[in-house]
Residue, then its C-alpha position, 0 to 999 in steps of 0.5 A: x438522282x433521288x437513290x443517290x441523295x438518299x445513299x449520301x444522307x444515310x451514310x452521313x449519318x452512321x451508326x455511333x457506338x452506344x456510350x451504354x451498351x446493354x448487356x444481356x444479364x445484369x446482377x447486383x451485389x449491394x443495390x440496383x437501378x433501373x430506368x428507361x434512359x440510361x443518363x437517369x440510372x447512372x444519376x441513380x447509381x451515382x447516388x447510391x455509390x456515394x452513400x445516399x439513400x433510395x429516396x435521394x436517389x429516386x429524386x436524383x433521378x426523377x429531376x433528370x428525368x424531367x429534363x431528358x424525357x420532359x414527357x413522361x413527368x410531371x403532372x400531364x405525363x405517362 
């Protein structure tokens, strides 16, 4: 029974393609950005795509951080 249960929970929940697949080597031409959670490097890439300098980036980018990884900022985190 409990094997049972366990097949269904874990079929339910299948394996959904990664929206950022990561790639094995990545090279830049005109500028790069690089974080731990994919939603904070494109809000950086967008930044700099659009013009913007490495200083709106890295705010862009820490003002997202804050919300998707709320625990790694700020003045009690990592």
């Amino acid at each position: 029974m409990i094997f049972s249960l366990s097949i269904v929970a874990s079929t339910s929940y299948a394996a959904k393609p990664d929206p950022f697949p990561v790639t094995p080597d990545s090279r830049g031409q005109d500028f790069m950005v690089s974080e731990t959670n994919p939603y904070v490097s494109s809000t950086g890439y967008s930044i700099l795509k659009e013009g913007g300098n490495a200083v709106d980036a890295m705010v862009a980018m820490q003002m997202v951080m804050s919300v998707v990884e709320p625990d790694m900022t700020g003045i009690g985190g990592g």
